[in-house]
TORTI-610922 format. One line per 3 residues: their letters; for each residue x, y, z of C-alpha. Coordinates in steps of 0.05 Angstrom, whole numbers, plus 5000, padded with zeros to 4 digits. Layout:
BEGIN
A) X,Y,Z; ...
***
This chain:
BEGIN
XXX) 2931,5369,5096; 2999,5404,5101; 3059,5382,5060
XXX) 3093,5351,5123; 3032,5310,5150; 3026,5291,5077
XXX) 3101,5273,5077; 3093,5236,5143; 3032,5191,5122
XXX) 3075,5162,5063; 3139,5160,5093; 3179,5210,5053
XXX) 3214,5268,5065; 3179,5331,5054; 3230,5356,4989
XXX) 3207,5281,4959; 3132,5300,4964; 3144,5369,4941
XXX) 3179,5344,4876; 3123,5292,4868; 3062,5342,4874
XXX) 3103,5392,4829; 3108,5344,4772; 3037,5313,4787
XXX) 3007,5381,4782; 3053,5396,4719; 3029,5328,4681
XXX) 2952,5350,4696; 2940,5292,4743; 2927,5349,4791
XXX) 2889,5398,4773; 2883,5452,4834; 2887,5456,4916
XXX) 2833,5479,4945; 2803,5493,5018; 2752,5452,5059
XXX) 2705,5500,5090; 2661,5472,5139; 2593,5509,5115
XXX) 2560,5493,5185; 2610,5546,5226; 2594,5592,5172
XXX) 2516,5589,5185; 2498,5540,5139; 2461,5492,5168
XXX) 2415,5463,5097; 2457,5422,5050; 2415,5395,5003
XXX) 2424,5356,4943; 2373,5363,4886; 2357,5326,4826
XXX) 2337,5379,4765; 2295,5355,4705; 2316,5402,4638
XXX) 2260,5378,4581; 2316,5393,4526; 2390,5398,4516
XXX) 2376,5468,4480; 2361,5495,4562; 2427,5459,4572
XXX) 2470,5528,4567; 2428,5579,4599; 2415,5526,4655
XXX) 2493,5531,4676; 2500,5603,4663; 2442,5609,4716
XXX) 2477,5565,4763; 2539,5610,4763; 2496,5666,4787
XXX) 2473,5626,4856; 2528,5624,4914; 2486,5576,4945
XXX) 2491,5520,4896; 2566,5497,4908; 2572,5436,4845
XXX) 2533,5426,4793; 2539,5356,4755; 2509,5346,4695
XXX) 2484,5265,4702; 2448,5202,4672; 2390,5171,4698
XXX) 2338,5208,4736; 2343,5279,4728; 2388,5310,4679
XXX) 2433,5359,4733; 2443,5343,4805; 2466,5410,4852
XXX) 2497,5409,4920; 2466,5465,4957; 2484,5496,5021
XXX) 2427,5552,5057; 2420,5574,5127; 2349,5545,5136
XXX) 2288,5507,5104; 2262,5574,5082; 2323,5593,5041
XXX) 2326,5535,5007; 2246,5531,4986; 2265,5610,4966
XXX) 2319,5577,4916; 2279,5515,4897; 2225,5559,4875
XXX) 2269,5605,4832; 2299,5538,4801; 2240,5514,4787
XXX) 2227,5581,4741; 2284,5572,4705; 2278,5559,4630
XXX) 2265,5485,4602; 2262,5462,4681; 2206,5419,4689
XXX) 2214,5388,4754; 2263,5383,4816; 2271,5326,4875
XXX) 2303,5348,4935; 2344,5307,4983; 2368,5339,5054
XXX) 2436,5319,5084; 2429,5298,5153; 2507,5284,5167
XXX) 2556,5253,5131; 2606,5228,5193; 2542,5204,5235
XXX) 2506,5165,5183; 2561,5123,5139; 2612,5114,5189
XXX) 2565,5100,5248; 2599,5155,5294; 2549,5172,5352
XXX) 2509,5234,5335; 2535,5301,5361; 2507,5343,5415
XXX) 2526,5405,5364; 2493,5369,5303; 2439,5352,5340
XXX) 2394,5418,5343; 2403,5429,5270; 2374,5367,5257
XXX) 2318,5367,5300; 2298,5430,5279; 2305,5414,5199
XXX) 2274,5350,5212; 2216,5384,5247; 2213,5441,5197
XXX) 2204,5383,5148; 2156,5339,5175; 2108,5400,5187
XXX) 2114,5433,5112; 2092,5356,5099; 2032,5361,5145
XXX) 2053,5320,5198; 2020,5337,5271; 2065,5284,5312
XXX) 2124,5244,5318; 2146,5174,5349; 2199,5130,5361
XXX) 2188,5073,5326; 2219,5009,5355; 2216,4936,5350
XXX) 2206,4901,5419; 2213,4825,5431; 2141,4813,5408
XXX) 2152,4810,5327; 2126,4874,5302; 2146,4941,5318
XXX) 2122,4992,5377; 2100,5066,5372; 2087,5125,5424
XXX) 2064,5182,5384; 2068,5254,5417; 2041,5322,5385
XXX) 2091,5372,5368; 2067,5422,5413; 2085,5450,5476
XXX) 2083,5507,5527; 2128,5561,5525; 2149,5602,5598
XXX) 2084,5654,5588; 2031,5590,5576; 2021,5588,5502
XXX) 2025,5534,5463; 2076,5530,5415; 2115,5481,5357
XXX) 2171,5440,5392; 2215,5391,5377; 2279,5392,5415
XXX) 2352,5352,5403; 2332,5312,5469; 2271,5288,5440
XXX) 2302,5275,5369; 2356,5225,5410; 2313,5198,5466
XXX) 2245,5168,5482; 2215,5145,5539; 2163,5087,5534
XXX) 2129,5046,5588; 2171,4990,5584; 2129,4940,5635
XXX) 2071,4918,5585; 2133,4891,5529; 2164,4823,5534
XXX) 2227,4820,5571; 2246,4748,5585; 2253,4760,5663
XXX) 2299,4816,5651; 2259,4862,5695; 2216,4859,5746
XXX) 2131,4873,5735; 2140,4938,5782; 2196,4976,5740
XXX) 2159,5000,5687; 2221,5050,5650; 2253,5039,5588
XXX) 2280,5088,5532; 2289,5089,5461; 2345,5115,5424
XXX) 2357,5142,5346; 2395,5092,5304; 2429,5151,5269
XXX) 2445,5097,5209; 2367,5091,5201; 2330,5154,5168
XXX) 2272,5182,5192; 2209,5171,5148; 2146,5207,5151
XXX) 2089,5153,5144; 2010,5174,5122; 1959,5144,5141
XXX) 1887,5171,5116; 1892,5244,5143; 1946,5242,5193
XXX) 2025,5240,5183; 2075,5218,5233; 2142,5231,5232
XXX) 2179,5162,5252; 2253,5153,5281; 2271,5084,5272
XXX) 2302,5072,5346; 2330,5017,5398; 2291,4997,5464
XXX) 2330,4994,5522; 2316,4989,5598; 2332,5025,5656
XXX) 2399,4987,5666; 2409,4984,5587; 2388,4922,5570
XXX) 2368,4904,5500; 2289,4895,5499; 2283,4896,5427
XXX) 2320,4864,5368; 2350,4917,5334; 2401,4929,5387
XXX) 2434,4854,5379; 2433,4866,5303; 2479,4939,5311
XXX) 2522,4899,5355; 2528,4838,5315; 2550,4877,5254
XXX) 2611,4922,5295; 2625,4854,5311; 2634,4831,5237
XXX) 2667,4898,5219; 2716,4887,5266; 2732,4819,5246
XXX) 2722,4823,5171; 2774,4888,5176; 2830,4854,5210
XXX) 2829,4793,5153; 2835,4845,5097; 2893,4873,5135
XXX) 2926,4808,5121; 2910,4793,5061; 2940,4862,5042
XXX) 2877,4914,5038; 2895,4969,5087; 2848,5029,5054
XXX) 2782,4993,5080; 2754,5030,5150; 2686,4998,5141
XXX) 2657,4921,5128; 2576,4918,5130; 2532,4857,5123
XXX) 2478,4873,5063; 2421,4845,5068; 2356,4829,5012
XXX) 2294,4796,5038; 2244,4765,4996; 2175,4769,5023
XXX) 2128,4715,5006; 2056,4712,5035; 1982,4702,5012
XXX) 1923,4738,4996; 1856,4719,5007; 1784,4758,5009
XXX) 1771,4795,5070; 1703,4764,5082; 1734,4703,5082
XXX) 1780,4712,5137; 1731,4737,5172; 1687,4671,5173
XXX) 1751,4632,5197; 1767,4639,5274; 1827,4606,5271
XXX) 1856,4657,5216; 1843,4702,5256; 1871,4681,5327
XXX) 1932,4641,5295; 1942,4672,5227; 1939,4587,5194
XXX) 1879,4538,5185; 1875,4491,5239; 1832,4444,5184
XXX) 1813,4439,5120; 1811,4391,5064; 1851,4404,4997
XXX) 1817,4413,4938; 1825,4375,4880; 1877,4409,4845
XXX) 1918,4460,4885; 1988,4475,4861; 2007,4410,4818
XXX) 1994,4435,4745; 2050,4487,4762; 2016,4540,4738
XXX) 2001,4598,4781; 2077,4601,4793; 2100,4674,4753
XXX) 2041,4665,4719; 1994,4724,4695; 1978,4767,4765
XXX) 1910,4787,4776; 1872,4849,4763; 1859,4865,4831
XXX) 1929,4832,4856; 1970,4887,4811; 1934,4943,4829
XXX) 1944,4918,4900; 2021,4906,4886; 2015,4988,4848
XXX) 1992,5021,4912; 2037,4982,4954; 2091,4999,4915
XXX) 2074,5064,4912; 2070,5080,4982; 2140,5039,4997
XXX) 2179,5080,4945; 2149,5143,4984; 2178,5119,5045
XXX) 2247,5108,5015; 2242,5022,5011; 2277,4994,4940
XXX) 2227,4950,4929; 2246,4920,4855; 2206,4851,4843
XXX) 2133,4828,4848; 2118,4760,4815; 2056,4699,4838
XXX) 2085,4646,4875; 2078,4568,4871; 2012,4561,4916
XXX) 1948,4596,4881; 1941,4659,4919; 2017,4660,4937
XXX) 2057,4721,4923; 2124,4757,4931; 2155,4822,4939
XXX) 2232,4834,4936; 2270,4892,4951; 2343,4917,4929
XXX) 2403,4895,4975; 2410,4945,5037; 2461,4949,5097
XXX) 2428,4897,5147; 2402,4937,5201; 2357,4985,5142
XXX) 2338,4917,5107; 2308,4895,5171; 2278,4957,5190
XXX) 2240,4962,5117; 2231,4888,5115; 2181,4907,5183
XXX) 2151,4960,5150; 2134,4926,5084; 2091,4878,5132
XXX) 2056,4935,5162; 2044,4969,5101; 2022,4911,5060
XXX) 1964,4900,5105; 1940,4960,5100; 1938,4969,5036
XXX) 1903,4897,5023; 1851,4920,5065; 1830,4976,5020
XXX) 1823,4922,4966; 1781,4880,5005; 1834,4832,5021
XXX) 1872,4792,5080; 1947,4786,5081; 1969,4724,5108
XXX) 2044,4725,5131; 2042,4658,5170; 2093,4606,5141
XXX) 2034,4550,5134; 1967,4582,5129; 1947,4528,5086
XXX) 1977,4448,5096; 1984,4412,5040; 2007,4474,4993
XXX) 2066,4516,4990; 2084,4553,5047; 2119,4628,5051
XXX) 2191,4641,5072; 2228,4701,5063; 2289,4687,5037
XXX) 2348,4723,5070; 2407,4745,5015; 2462,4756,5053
XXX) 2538,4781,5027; 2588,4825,5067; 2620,4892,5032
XXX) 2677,4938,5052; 2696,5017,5033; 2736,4991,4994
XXX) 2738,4930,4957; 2662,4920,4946; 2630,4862,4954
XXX) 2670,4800,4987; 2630,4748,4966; 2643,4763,4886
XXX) 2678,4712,4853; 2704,4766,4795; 2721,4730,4734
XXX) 2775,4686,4762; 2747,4651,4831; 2800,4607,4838
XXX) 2852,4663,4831; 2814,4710,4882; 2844,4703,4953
XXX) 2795,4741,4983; 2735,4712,4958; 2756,4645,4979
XXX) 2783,4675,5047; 2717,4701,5057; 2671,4632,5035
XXX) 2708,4587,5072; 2697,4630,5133; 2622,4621,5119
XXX) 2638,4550,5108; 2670,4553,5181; 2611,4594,5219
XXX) 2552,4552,5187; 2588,4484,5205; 2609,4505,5274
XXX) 2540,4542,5290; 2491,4502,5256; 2452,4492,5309
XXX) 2447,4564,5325; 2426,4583,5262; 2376,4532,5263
XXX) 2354,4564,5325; 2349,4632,5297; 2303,4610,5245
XXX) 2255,4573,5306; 2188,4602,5309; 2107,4563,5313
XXX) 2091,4570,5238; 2162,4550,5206; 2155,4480,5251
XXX) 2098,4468,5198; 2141,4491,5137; 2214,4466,5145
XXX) 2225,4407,5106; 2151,4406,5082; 2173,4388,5017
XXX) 2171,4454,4984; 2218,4494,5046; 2287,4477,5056
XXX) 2298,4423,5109; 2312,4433,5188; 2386,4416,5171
XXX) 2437,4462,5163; 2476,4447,5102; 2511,4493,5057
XXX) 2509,4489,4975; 2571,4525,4935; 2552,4494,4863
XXX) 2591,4452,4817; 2642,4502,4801; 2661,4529,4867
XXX) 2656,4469,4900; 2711,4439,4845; 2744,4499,4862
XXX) 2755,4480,4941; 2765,4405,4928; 2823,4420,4885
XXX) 2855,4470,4937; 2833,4422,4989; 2883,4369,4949
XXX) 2936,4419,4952; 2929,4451,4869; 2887,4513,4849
XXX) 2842,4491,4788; 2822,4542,4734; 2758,4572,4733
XXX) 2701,4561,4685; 2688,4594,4628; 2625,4619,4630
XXX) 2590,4582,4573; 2529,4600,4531; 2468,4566,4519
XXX) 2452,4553,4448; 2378,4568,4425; 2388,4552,4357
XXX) 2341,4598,4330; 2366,4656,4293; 2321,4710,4326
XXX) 2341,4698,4399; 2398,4716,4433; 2451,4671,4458
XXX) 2436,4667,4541; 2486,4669,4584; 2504,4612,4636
XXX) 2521,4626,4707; 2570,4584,4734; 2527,4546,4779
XXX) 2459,4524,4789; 2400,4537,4841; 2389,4487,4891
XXX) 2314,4508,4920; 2315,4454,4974; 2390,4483,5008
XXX) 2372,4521,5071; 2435,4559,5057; 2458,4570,4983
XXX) 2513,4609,4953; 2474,4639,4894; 2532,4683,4851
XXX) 2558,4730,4897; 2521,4726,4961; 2487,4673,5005
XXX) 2406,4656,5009; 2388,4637,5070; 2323,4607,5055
XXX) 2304,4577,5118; 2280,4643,5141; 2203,4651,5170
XXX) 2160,4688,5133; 2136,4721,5199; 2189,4740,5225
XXX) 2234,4800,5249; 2296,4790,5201; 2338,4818,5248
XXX) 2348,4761,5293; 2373,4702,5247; 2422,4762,5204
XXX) 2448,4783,5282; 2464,4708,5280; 2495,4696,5212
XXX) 2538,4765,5224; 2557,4743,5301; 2572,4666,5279
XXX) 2617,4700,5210; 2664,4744,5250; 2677,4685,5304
XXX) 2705,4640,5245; 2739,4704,5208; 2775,4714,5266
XXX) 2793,4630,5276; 2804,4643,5201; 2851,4698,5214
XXX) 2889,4668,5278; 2901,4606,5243; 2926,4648,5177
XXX) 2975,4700,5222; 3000,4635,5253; 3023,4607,5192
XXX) 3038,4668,5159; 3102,4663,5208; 3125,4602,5197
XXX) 3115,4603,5118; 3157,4656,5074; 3107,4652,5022
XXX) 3043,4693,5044; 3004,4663,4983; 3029,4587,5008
XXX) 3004,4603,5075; 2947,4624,5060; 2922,4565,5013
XXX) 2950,4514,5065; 2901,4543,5115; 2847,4549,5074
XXX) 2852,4471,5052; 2857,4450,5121; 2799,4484,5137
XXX) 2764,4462,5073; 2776,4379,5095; 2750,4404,5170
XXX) 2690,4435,5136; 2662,4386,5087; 2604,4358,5125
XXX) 2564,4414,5112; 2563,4419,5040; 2505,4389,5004
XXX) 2489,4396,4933; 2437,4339,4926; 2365,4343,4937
XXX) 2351,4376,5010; 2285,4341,5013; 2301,4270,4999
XXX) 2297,4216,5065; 2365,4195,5043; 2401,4265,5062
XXX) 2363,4268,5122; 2398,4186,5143; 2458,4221,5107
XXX) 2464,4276,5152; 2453,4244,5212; 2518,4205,5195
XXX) 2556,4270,5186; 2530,4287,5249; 2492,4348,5235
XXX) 2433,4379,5281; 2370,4355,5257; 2323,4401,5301
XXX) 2251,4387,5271; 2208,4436,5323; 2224,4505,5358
XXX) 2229,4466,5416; 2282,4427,5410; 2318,4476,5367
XXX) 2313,4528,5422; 2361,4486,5470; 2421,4504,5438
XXX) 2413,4574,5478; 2425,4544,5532; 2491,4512,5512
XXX) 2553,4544,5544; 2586,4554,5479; 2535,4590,5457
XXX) 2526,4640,5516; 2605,4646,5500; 2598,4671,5433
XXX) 2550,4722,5441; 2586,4750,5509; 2656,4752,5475
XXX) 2629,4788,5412; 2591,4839,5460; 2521,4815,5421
XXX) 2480,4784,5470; 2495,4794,5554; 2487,4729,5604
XXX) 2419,4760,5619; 2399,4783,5552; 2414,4718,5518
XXX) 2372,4676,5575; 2312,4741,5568; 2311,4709,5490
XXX) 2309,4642,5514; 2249,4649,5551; 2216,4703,5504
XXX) 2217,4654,5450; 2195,4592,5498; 2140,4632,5527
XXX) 2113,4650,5453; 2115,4592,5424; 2080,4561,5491
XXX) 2024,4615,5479; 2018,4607,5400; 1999,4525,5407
XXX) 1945,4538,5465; 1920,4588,5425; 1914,4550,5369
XXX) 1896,4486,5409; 1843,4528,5448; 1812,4560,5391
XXX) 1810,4488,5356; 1769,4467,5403; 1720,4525,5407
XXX) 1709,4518,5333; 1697,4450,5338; 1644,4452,5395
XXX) 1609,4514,5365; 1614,4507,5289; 1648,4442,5259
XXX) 1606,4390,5306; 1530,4430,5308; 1533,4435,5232
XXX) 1561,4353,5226; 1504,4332,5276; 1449,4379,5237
XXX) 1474,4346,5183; 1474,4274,5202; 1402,4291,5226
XXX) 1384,4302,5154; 1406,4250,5132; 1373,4200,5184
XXX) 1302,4226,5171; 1315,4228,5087; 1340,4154,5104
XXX) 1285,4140,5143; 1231,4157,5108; 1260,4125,5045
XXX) 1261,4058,5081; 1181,4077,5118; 1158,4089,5037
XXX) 1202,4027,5007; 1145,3983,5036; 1096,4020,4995
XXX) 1138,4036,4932; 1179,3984,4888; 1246,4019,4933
XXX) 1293,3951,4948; 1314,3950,5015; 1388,3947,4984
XXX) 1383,4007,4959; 1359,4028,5030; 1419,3995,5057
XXX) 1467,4028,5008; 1447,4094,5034; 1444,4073,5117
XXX) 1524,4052,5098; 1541,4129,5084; 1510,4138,5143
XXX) 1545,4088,5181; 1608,4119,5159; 1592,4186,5179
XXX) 1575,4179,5239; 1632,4141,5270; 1678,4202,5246
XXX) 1627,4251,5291; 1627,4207,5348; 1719,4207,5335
XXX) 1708,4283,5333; 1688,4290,5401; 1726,4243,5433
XXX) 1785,4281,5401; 1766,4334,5418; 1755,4313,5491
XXX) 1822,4294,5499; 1856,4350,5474; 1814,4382,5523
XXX) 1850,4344,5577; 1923,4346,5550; 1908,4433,5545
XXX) 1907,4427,5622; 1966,4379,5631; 1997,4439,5606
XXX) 1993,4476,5676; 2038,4429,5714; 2094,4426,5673
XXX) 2147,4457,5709; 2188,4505,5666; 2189,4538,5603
XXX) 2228,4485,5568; 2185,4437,5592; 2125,4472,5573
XXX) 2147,4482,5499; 2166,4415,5500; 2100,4390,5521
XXX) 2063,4433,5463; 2107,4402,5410; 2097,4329,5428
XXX) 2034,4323,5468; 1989,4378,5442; 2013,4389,5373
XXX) 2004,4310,5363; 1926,4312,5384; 1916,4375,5343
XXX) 1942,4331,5277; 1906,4276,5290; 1832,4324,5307
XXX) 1858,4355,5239; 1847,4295,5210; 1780,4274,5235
XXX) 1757,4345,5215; 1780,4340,5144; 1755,4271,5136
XXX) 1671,4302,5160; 1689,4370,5111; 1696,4318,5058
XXX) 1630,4288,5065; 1589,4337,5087; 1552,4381,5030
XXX) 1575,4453,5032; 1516,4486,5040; 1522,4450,5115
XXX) 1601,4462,5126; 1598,4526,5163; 1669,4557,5153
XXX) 1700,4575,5078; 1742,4513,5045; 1810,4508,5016
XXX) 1766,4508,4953; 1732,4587,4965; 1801,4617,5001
XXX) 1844,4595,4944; 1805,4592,4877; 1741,4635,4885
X) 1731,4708,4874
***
């Protein structure tokens, strides 16, 4: 930068900066000028950071005297953690660089190296749109690296409206002009797929016949190369669009919904006096819970197997109330499980950081580090995928459904949410003083605004089959949206609510009294498990979260339903800024009035208790118990206004969700209800009526050989009255089961998709619980050696 665009920038004459640099440079506080080459005009197209491992700090001095002898290597930092130097090298290819890696790696007291390629520095962390003179480099480095790592193809790896993610792999091969086959990979095919897009849900979006759709490089995702047995795939995380570009997947809405919240979150710090920050993000951490259970097992259990949950069984006698499977001592088997998991995941580039058992016996969790929200989601989809691999090998089943098992803990994943800028950091940390940190409580008491405005909407992002069986099952958070803030915080906004700004907390210790522990720090508030939506430190958990599910869609609705009341937030605050001399003033003023507006949706009782649920209603909060009724709010006009105005969702892509997620959940229950009854005609009821059969001739002959034994008939009678109490539950069976028969084809003349879901939530669902209950009352008394499927008993405390 010249001295006069320098001068111009900060509003001072040109002489003024002059003198200032002069003296700065003078003082030491600058030490030199230097030149920005761009290395890429120059031929280089490598840059390459790489980690160096130097066994003692003897090598220390002849390691830097060899650095000074390589052109190539640029800076040269001498650091803590992994790897004792870190270089920034620049080379005009792949081969250059392994040339200069090797060479390094000869070095004295060098034991080992880790190498990191640049892709681009503009096109990944500032989200500009990759650049058609960029673009050949990387192909070609990224090709160049995925075959020195073995791999044959490469794919575009989406995630359509179905849940999971979509592939197309091609070979990198090709013909050249005289018919040989050679190794391509071209920009075109770096940027752009081309999938059949007729066989993926759409919602109505397009028509059976017009079968195109494309995929496109999220340049803010890397590339991973992913191994599986013999064969490696290079992978480019991508969106799905169609012919008229349309959003078919899920990842699109997300990218959208967090330029939305940049936008938003950047104008507030403008007024509250941060000008350096170009960038706001959403970060996101999901905790994966799920089970695991014996292959073998699964396989014996049709409905695991078509639905992912058991349609039936009876608990055991103890399950989860002793409390003590929960972080407990993990299993042999489990660990080395969780190793090669891990393993593979750190391979691929996914911070994965915790591992711990769960409440339910054979209930586990994984957690990663925090990650911007669109990579979070993207590694979230491929911990799923890789998980079940991996259990496989060790003989063993994932389950990700939210209630494979009634009656014991279900899984969630539990969304941490908290937005960050450039600069500032985090906006969700309190700092030491809360009450004294404008920003922070700017920031909360937008979340405060978007969860109590949109509450139904985030209900509804949260709405799938399995989390109808979880939410507000007594160990999930309920179907209500409510918001806890803790003791301290919520002190906090009742005081500015009334107009005063109360101290904060000290943060106290707890007292062991024992000489030989430490003292252990207090955090200023507590956990509430059974909030669906908890402030937890310096973020939010948003527990309410299927374990299932595609993370993307309920964080595209927290980020979209955030920058709507950030900018109400910010309209109201520029409003009063005006009319108020005092910035400070008018900025507390707001925030109290929108505190008072705000306080129905702040809970910090117990979530599961009857009396918040009367209490709530009374507040008037959305109590939406089933995906059903929870998916109406789509429809609302306000709704379709939100997602229009913040360019997240179009008219026709919001209604193409709609019926996606109708049509799903239609399909889930008459698979479930259909594969109910299949096990019950050709398993449950043969092996009760062999049974029963049994019994009757052991009964019979007892009372034919009581006439010629001293047998009492009462004794004879006893045993007919287990009998008589049998049977009557075999003959409810099949009537049950009859008549779920015939509600299953009342579902064909409901008339529309709303009207189908609702007919699986209240008609079918309701004789599915009550043939449940039949079924678990006949597993009860029959002996297992007749019960034909595995129990609660062998899936959850055997082997």
């Amino acid at each position: 930068m010249k001295r006069g665009e320098l001068a111009e920038s900060v509003g001072l004459s040109i002489p003024a900066v002059s003198e200032r640099l002069d003296k700065m440079q003078r003082k030491g506080v600058i030490r030199r000028f230097s030149a920005v080459v761009d290395v890429k005009k120059l031929g280089l197209d490598i840059i390459a950071f790489v980690h160096v491992n130097v066994t003692s700090l003897k090598f220390y001095p002849d390691f830097t005297k060899e650095v000074q002898t390589e052109d190539k290597i640029l800076e040269c930092y001498s650091i803590t953690g992994h790897g004792s130097f870190m270089l920034k090298i620049v080379t005009r290819n792949t081969a250059d660089l392994e040339r200069l890696l090797s060479k390094i790696q000869n070095w004295h007291g060098v034991s080992s190296t880790t190498t990191s390629l640049v892709l681009s520095e503009k096109t990944f962390k500032s989200g500009h749109v990759l650049s058609v003179d960029i673009a050949p480099h990387i192909a070609r480095a990224m090709k160049e690296w995925a075959i020195e790592n073995n791999a044959t193809h490469y794919c575009h790896w989406f995630q359509p409206m179905t849940g999971s993610t979509a592939e197309k792999h091609d070979a990198f091969i090709a013909y050249d002009k005289s018919g040989t086959v050679i190794e391509k990979f071209t920009e075109s095919q770096l940027i752009q797929g081309e999938p059949d897009a007729s066989s993926f849900p759409s919602g109505g979006m397009r028509s059976t016949f017009e079968a195109r759709g494309y995929t496109a490089w999220d340049t803010g995702s890397f590339a991973f190369l992913r191994k599986v047995g013999e064969t490696t795939t290079l992978c480019i995380p991508s969106v799905f669009i169609s012919y008229h570009g349309d959003a078919l997947d899920e990842k699109t809405p997300l990218l959208r919904s967090m330029n939305a919240l940049n936008k938003s979150a950047l104008r507030m710090l403008k007024i509250l006096g941060n000008h350096d920050a170009s960038r706001v993000t959403s970060f996101v951490g999901a905790e994966q819970e799920y089970f695991l259970i014996d292959n073998f097992m699964t396989a014996d259990r049709m409905d695991l197997i078509m639905s992912g949950r058991t349609l039936f069984g009876s608990l055991p006698p103890k399950t989860q109330q002793l409390e003590d499977h929960y972080f407990g001592s993990i299993p042999e088997r489990i660990i080395q499980f969780m190793h090669s998991l891990e393993k593979e995941l750190y391979e691929l580039g996914i911070p994965v950081k915790t591992r711990h058992n769960e409440v339910a016996p054979r209930q586990f969790e994984i957690a990663p580090l925090y990650e911007e929200a669109h990579l979070a989601s993207d590694h979230n989809l491929m911990v799923m995928e890789v998980m079940r691999r991996h259990a496989n090998a060790y003989g063993l089943s994932v389950l990700l459904h939210e209630k494979p098992f009634a009656g014991v803990n279900g899984s969630g994943k539990h969304n941490n949410w908290s937005m960050g800028a450039d600069v500032g950091g985090n906006l969700l940390e309190p700092g030491d003083a809360p009450h004294q940190n404008i920003s922070f409580l700017v920031f909360v008491v937008a979340v405060l605004m978007g969860v109590h405005k949109r509450a139904g909407v985030l209900r509804a992002s949260v709405a799938n089959t399995g989390n109808d069986h979880r939410l507000g099952a007594n160990e999930a958070p309920p179907a209500i949206m409510s918001v806890f803030l803790g003791h301290d915080l919520s002190r906090i906004l009742d005081e500015i609510e009334e107009g005063k700004v109360a101290e904060a907390a000290v943060r106290e210790h707890i007292e062991l009294g024992l000489a030989q522990l430490p003292k252990v720090q207090k955090d200023n508030t507590d956990r509430n498990r059974t909030s669906p939506f908890a402030f937890t430190g310096n973020k939010f958990e948003f527990r309410a979260v299927p374990s299932s599910a595609n993370i993307a869609i309920p964080n595209t609705v927290l980020n979209t339903i955030i920058a709507e009341s950030i900018d109400e937030l910010s309209n109201a605050l520029e409003a009063r800024i005006e009319s108020v001399a005092n910035v400070e003033q008018a900025i507390f003023e707001v925030l109290s009035e929108k505190i008072k507006a705000t306080k129905a949706i702040r809970f910090e009782g117990d979530g599961y208790s009857k009396a918040w649920e009367l209490e709530a209603k009374k507040r008037g909060l959305p109590n939406m118990k089933n995906m059903a009724d929870a998916m109406k709010i789509w429809s609302n006009p306000s709704t379709k206004e939100l997602f229009i105005k913040y360019q997240v969702l179009t008219a026709a892509e919001l209604e193409s969700r709609l019926n996606v997620r109708l049509e799903r959940y239609k399909k889930d229950i008459e698979i479930e209800a259909k594969t109910f009854v299949m096990m019950i005609k050709t398993l449950i009821l043969p092996a009760c009526l062999s049974y029963q059969k049994e019994m009757v001739l052991s009964i019979d002959a007892m009372s034919i050989s009581s006439k010629k034994s001293k047998i009492k008939m009462g004794d004879v009678q006893i045993q007919y009255s287990v009998l008589g109490k049998y049977s009557p539950n075999i003959s409810k069976l099949i009537q049950i089961t009859d008549e779920l028969e015939k509600v299953l084809h009342g579902l064909e003349k409901q008339k529309s998709l709303q009207a189908e879901a609702d007919y699986c939530a209240n008609k079918i669902m309701e004789k599915m619980v009550e043939l449940r209950g039949v079924t678990n009352e006949l597993e009860k008394e029959t002996p297992r050696k007749w019960w034909p499927v595995p129990t609660y008993f062998d899936m959850l405390f055997t082997s």
